[in-house]
C-alpha positions in Angstrom: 115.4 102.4 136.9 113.5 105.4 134.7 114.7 107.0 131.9 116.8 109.7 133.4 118.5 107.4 135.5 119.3 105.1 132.9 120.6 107.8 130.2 122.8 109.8 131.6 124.6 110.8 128.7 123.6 111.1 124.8 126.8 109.8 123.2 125.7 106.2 124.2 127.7 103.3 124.7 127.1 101.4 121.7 128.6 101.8 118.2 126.4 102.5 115.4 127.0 99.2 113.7 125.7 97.1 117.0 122.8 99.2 117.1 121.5 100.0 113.5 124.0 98.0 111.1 124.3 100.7 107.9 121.6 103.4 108.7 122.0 106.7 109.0 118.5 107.4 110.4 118.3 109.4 114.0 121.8 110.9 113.5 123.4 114.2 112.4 124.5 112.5 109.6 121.3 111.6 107.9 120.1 114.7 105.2 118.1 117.3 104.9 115.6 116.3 102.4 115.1 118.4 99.3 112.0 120.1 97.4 112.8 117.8 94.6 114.9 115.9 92.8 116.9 116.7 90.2 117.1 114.6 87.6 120.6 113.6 86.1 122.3 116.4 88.4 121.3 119.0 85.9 118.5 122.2 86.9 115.9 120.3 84.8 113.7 119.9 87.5 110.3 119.6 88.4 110.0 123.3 88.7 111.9 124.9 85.4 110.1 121.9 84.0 106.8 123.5 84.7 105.7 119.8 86.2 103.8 121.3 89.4 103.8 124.3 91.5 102.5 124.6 94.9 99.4 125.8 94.1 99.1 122.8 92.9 97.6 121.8 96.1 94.6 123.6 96.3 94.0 123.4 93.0 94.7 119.7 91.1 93.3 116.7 91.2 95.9 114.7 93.6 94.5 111.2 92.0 94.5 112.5 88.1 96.5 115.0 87.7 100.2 113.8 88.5 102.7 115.1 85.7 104.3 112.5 83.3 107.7 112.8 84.1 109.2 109.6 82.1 111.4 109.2 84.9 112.2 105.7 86.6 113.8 105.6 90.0 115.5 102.6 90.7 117.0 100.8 93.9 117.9 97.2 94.7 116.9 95.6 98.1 118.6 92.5 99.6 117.1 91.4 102.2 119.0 88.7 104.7 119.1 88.1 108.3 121.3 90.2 110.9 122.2 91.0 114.3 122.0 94.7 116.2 120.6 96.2 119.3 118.6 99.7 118.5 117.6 100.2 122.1 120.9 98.1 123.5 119.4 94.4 123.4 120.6 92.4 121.3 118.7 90.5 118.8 118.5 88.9 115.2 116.2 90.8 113.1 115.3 91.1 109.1 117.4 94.0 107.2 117.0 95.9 104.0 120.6 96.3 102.9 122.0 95.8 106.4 120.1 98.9 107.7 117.9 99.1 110.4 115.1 101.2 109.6 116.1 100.5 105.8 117.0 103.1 103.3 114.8 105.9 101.8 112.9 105.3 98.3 112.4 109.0 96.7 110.8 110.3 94.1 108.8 113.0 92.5 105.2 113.1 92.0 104.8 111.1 88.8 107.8 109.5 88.8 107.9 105.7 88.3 109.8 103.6 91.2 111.5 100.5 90.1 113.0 98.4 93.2 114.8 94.9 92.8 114.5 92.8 95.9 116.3 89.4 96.6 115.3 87.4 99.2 118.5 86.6 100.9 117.0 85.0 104.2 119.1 81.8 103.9 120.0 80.8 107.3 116.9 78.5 108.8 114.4 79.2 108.9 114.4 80.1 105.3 111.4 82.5 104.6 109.6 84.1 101.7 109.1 87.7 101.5 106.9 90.3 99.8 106.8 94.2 99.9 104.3 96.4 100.1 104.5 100.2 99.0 102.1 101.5 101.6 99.8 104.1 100.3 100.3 104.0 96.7 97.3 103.3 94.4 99.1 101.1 91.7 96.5 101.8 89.1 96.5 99.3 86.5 99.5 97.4 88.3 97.6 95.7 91.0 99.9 92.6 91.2 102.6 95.2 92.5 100.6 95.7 95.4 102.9 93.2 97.2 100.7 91.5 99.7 101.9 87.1 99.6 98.8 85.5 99.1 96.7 88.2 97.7 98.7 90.1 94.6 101.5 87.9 94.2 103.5 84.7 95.8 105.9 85.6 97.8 109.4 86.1 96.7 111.7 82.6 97.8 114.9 82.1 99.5 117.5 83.2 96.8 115.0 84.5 94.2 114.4 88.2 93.4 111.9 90.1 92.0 111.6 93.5 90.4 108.6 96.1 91.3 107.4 99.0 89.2 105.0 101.0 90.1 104.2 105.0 89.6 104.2 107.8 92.2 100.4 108.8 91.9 100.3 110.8 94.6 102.8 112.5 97.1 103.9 112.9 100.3 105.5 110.8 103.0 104.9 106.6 103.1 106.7 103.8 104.0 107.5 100.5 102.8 106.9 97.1 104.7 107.1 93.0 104.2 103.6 92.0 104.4 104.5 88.2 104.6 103.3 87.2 108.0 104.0 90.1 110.1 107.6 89.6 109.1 108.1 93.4 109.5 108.3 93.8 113.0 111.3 91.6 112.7 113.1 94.6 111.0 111.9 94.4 107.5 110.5 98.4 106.6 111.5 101.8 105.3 110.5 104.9 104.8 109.3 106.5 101.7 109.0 110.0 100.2 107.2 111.5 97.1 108.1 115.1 96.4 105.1 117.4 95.2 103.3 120.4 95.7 103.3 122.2 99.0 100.7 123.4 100.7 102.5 125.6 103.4 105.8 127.3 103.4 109.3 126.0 105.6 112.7 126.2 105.1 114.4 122.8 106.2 113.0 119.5 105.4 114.2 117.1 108.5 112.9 114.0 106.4 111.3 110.9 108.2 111.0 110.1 111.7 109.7 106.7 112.1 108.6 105.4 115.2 107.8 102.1 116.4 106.9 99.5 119.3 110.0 97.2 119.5 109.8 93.5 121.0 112.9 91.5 122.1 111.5 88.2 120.9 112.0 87.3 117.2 108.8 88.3 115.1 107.7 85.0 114.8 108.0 83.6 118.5 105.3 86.5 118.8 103.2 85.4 116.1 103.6 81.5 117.8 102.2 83.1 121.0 99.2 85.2 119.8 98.1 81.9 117.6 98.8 79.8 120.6 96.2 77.7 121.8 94.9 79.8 125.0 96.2 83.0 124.2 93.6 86.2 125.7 94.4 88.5 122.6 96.9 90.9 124.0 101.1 90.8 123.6 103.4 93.5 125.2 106.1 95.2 123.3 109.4 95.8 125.6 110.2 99.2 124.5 109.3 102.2 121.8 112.2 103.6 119.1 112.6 106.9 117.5 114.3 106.1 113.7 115.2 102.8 115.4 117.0 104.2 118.9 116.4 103.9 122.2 117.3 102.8 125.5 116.9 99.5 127.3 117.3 98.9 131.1 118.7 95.8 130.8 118.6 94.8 134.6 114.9 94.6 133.1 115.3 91.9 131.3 113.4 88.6 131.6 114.7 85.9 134.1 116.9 83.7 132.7 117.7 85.9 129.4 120.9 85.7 128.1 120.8 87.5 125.7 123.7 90.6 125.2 122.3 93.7 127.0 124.1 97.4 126.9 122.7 100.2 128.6 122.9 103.8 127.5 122.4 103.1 123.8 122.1 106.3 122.0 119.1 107.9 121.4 118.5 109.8 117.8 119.4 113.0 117.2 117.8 115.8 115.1 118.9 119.4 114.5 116.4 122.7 114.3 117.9 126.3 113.1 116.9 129.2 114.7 114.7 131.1 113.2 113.5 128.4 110.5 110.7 126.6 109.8 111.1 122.8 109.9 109.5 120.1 108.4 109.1 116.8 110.4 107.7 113.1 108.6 105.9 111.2 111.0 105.8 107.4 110.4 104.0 105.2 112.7 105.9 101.8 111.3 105.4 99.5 114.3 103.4 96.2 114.9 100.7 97.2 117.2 101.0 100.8 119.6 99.1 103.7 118.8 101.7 106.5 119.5 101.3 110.3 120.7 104.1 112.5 119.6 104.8 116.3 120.7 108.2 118.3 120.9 108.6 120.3 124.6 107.7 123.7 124.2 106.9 124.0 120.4 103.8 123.8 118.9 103.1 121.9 115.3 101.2 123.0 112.5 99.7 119.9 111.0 100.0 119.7 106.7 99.5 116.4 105.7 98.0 113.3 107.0 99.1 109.8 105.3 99.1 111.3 101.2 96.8 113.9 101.9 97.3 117.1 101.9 95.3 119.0 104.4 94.7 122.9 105.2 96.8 123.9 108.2 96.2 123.5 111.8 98.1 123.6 114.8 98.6 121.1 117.8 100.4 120.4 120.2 100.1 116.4 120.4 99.4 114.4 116.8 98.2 110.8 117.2 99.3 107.9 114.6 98.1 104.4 115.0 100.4 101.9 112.8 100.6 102.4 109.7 99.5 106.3 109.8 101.6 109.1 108.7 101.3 112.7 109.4 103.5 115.7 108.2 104.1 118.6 110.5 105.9 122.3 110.3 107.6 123.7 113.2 109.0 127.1 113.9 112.4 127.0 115.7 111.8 129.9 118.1 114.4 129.5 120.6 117.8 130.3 121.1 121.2 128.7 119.6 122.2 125.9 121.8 119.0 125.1 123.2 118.0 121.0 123.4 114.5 119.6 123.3 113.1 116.2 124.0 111.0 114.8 120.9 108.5 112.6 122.9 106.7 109.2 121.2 104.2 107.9 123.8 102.2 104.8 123.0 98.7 105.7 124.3 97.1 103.8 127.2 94.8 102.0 124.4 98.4 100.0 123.6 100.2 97.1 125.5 103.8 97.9 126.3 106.1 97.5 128.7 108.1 101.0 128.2 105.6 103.3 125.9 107.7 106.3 126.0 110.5 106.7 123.6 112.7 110.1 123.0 114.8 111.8 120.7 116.4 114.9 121.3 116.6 118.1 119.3 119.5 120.1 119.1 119.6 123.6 118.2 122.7 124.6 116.1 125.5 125.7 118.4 124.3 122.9 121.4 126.9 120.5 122.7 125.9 117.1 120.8 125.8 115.5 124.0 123.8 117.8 125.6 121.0 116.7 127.9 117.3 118.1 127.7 115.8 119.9 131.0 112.6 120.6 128.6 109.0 119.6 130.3 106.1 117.9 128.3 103.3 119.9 127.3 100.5 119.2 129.6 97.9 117.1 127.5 96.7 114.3 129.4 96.3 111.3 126.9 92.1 110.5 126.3 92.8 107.1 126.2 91.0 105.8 122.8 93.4 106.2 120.7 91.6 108.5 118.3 93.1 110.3 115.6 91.4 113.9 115.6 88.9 115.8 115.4 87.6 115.1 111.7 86.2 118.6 112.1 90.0 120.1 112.1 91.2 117.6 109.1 90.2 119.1 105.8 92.0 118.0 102.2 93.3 120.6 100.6 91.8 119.8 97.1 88.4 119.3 98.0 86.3 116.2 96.4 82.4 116.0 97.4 81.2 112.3 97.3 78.4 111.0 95.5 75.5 109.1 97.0 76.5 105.1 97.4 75.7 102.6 95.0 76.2 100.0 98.0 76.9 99.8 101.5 78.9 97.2 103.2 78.9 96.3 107.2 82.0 95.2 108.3 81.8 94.6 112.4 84.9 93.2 114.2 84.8 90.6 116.8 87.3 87.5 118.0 86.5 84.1 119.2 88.7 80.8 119.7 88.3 78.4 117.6 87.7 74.9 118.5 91.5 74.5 119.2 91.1 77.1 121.3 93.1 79.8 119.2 92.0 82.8 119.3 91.1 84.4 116.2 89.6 88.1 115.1 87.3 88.5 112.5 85.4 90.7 110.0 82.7 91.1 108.5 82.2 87.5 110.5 84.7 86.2 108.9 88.4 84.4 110.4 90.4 85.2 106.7 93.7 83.1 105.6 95.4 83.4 102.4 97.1 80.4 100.3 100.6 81.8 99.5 100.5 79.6 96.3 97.3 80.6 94.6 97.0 84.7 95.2 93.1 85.5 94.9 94.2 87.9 91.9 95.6 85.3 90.0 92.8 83.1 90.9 90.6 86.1 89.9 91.8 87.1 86.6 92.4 83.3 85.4 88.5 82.3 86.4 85.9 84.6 85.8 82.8 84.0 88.5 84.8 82.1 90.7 83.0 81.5 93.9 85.9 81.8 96.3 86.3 80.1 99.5 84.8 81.7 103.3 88.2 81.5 104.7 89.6 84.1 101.4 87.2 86.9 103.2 87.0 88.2 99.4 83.6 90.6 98.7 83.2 90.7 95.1 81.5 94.6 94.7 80.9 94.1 91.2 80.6 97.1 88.9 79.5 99.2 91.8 81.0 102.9 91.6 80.9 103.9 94.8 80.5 101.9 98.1 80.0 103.2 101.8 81.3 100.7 104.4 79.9 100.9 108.1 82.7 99.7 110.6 81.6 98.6 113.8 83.8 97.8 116.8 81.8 96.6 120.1 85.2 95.0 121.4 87.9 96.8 123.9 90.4 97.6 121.3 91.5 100.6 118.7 91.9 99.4 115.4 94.0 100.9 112.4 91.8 100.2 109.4 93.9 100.0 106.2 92.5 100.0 102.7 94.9 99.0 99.8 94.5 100.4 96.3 92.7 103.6 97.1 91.6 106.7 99.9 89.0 106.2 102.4 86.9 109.4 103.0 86.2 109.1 106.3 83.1 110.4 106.7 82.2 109.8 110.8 83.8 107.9 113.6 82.3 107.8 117.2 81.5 106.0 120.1 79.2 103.0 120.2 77.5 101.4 116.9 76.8 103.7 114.3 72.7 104.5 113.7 71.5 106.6 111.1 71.2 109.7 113.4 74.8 110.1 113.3 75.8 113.3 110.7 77.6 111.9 107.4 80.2 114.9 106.2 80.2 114.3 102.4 81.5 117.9 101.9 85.3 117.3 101.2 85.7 115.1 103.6 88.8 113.6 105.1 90.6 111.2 102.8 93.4 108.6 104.1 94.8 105.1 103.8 94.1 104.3 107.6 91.9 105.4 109.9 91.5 104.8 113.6 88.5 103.1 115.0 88.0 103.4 119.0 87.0 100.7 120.9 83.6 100.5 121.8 83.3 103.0 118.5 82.7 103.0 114.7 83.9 104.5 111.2 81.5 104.9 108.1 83.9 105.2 105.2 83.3 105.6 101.4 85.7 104.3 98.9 85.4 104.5 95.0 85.2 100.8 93.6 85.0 101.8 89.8 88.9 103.5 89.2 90.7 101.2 90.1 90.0 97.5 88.9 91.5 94.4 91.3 91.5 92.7 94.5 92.6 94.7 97.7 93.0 93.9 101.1 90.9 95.8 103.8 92.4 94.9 107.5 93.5 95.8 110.6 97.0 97.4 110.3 98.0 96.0 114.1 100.4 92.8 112.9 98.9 90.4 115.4 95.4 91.0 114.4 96.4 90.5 110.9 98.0 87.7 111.7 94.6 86.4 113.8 92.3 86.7 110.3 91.4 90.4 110.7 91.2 91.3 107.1 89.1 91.4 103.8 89.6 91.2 100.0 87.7 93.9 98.5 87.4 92.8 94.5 86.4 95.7 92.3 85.2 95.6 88.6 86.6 91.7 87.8 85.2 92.8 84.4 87.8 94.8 83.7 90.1 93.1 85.6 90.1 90.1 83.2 89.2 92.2 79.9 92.0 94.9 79.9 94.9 93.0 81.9 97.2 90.3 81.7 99.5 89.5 84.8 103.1 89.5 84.2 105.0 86.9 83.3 107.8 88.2 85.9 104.7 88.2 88.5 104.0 84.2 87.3 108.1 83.4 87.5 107.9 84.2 91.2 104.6 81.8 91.7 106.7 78.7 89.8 109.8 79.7 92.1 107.8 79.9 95.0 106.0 76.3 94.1 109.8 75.3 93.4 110.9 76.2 97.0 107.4 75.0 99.0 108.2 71.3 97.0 111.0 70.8 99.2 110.2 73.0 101.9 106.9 73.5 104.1 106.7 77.0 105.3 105.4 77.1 108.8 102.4 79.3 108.2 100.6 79.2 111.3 99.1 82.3 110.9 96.4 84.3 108.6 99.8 84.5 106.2 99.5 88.7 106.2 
């Protein structure tokens, strides 16, 4: 049965506690977003404070020049175990604060963000947990970084832990656990930073996150990708708009008995006539590479991950996990006029049902209004390529400097003598030891020769360091750096030779960056600013969990000479120690 079939009408038949416990997120009753925030309900803000204006863009440094607002935003996170069904099948998942996606951290540029999370997963399996604040740099706090294994231990059943960390740049993010791929079970959020703008609109729709959805429990799909025999591919059952969709549930797997309702509600999103809308894109899932459009509107493209860019218009923008771009849209039609929002993982990806939807509204349509709108006619490439470098230009421009190293990091799999199979980098299968976190093990013993399995490059006092991805296999790959930009200075088909142009004229800066199969990336990242130990991986959460990553250790001279790890960081290794005395976590995977 196909989509039109199976939703034949928006109000749904599920309650919004079934499907997305506490959140708001895909209905009319989440907000407009503002341009700021102000701070103790007062006028003071950012602009009568003189903090930024939106020339600001063009002209400031995005990595030095954030304003010092001596402002601390705070939330608390409890994260436990729950039941709902965003696309109508029913499942236990991971929640932050009963919400499914979880709630929105804001901030303004400069701000600090404080968040207190306690690890309520109590039911068995007890599990650990660890956030991670994708995107942000956390200079001079790289044990907030929150990556198990790497920056900290994770956080134990019943224990919490506090994270501070400053907005250094702006835009739109997201939060994730990066304990196993525990946050495909449920565990994410989004995140926004207000700053400058660099192009003008009237409504601020907030964040749209989208995501490949599985019906099994996280972890029975990590136990199947590190199963003995597995051929390196899983299949999501379905795709979600800000955690909605539809199931078919006479689709379901023989012998499932698990609750299905059909005609679950899809999210919902409002446009006024006339205005100018801006629309977050968050690619939060596990593995799919997704191609988003709205029928009959183009989108002017303004940011890509916590970049600002100069302007360009599409009619198709592709995210692979973890990416995030920020688009403008003119609301040209009439009042009453409905829209289908389209999310279509890309032929590159393995799912069942790729296409997800969300319907916009114009103000005066029946809220149960059904689309008629067509899909703009863009056939999909099939490599999942983000695009054309040529059209993605920072706004504040940054030349780079000739490389005092360069890296090559090619990716391949194998199995392993126990026939697991297993990707690698660089040549190298990586695991980390939730109980000794390579910073730790960094900062408390200078020179350390760390073990192959840690995948950890130590780069020294380099300053600037060019790294040569190579992909020779059959699949895309969303290449994460922590701590830092990439600027992406080629990708293409093949192995990269020296032939191929280098753009070292403002090029494109990111967090993630696509690499095709078959294809390559050359990246440059600056390895002098900001002293630690960051992970450099694939952001797909099966890969991950198969070894694909790196450590990338910059200046462990500084590192150990200007910082001492806190002692609240420590107290969550002791309680963690505490926890894995009595109980053996089942880590069966690369632990990230």
């Amino acid at each position: 049965m196909g989509f039109v079939e199976a939703c034949r009408k928006l109000a749904g038949e599920l309650s919004a506690g079934a499907q997305n416990g506490k959140s708001f997120w895909g209905t009319y009753m989440a907000p407009a977003l503002p341009l700021w925030i102000l701070n103790n309900g007062s006028p003071g803000d950012a602009y009568k404070n003189n903090l930024w204006c939106d020339t600001w863009a063009k002209t400031h440094n995005p990595y030095t020049d954030a304003p010092n607002t001596i402002v601390t935003r705070r939330y608390d996170f409890n994260i436990s175990r729950g039941v709902i069904a965003p696309d109508g099948y029913e499942k236990r998942v991971i929640l932050v604060n009963d919400q499914y996606p979880g709630p929105l951290i804001e901030a303004n540029w400069g701000d600090y963000i404080e968040v207190k999370v306690t690890n309520n997963i109590l039911s068995e399996p007890q599990e650990g947990t660890a956030i991670h604040w994708h995107g942000f740099l956390q200079t001079g706090t790289p044990w907030m970084d929150g990556v198990p294994g790497v920056s900290q231990c994770p956080i134990a059943p019943g224990k919490s832990f506090t994270y501070r960390f400053r907005a250094e740049l702006y835009g739109t993010s997201w939060y994730h656990s990066h304990y196993s791929a525990q946050y495909a079970g449920g565990l994410h959020g989004p995140m926004v930073v207000y700053g400058p703008r660099n192009a003008e609109y009237d409504v601020d729709l907030g964040p749209i996150m989208v995501n490949d959805w599985w019906h099994k429990d996280y972890y029975e799909v990590v136990k199947e990708v590190m199963a003995p025999g597995f051929q390196g591919k899983t299949f999501s059952d379905n795709n979600l708009i800000n955690g909605k969709m539809n199931f078919d549930c006479s689709r379901k797997d023989a012998g499932d008995k698990a609750p299905c309702t059909g005609n679950a509600p899809l999210s919902k999103f409002k446009f006024q006539p006339g205005k100018t809308h801006r629309l977050r894109f968050i690619n939060a899932g596990a593995e799919g590479t997704q191609r988003i459009s709205i029928d009959g509107h183009n989108m002017t493209v303004i940011a890509n991950d916590f970049v600002s860019i100069e302007p360009y218009d599409t009619q198709v923008v592709t995210l692979g996990v973890g990416q995030r771009v920020d688009v403008v849209v003119h609301a040209h039609d009439k009042p009453g006029s409905a829209f289908w929002l389209r999310a279509n993982m890309t032929s590159c990806s393995t799912a069942k049902q790729p296409l997800a939807r969300a319907v916009i509204h114009y103000e005066g349509a029946d809220s149960n209004a059904m689309p008629t709108s067509t899909p703009w006619d863009v056939p999909d490439p099939g490599t999942c390529a983000n695009d054309d470098l040529a059209l993605t230009k920072p706004s504040f421009k940054i030349d780079i400097p000739e490389p005092s190293f360069t890296q090559h990091m090619d990716i391949g799999n194998s199995h392993n003598e126990s026939n697991n199979f297993l990707w690698d980098f660089g040549g190298v299968s990586a695991k980390v030891d939730y109980n000794e976190p390579t910073l730790f093990q960094a900062h408390r013993r200078p020179g350390l020769q760390f073990n192959d399995e840690s995948n950890l490059i130590d780069y020294g006092t380099n300053s600037s360091i060019r790294i040569i991805v190579n992909n020779p296999g059959q699949s895309a790959h969303p290449i994460h750096a922590h701590g830092l930009n990439m600027y992406i200075l080629a990708s293409g088909m093949g192995n990269y030779t020296d032939s191929v142009p280098l753009n070292t004229k403002n090029p494109m800066r990111r967090d993630v960056q696509m690499v095709t199969a078959n294809g390559f990336i050359v990246v440059q990242v600056d390895a002098d600013k900001n002293p630690g130990v960051w992970p450099f991986h694939c952001h797909v959460a099966w890969h991950s969990s198969g070894g694909f990553f790196s450590q990338m250790m910059f200046r462990p001279d500084l590192l150990q000479q200007r910082f001492m790890i806190p002692r609240d960081v420590q107290q969550t290794c002791r309680e963690w120690a505490e926890f894995t005395g009595r109980e053996v976590p089942d880590q069966i995977d690369s632990g990230l």
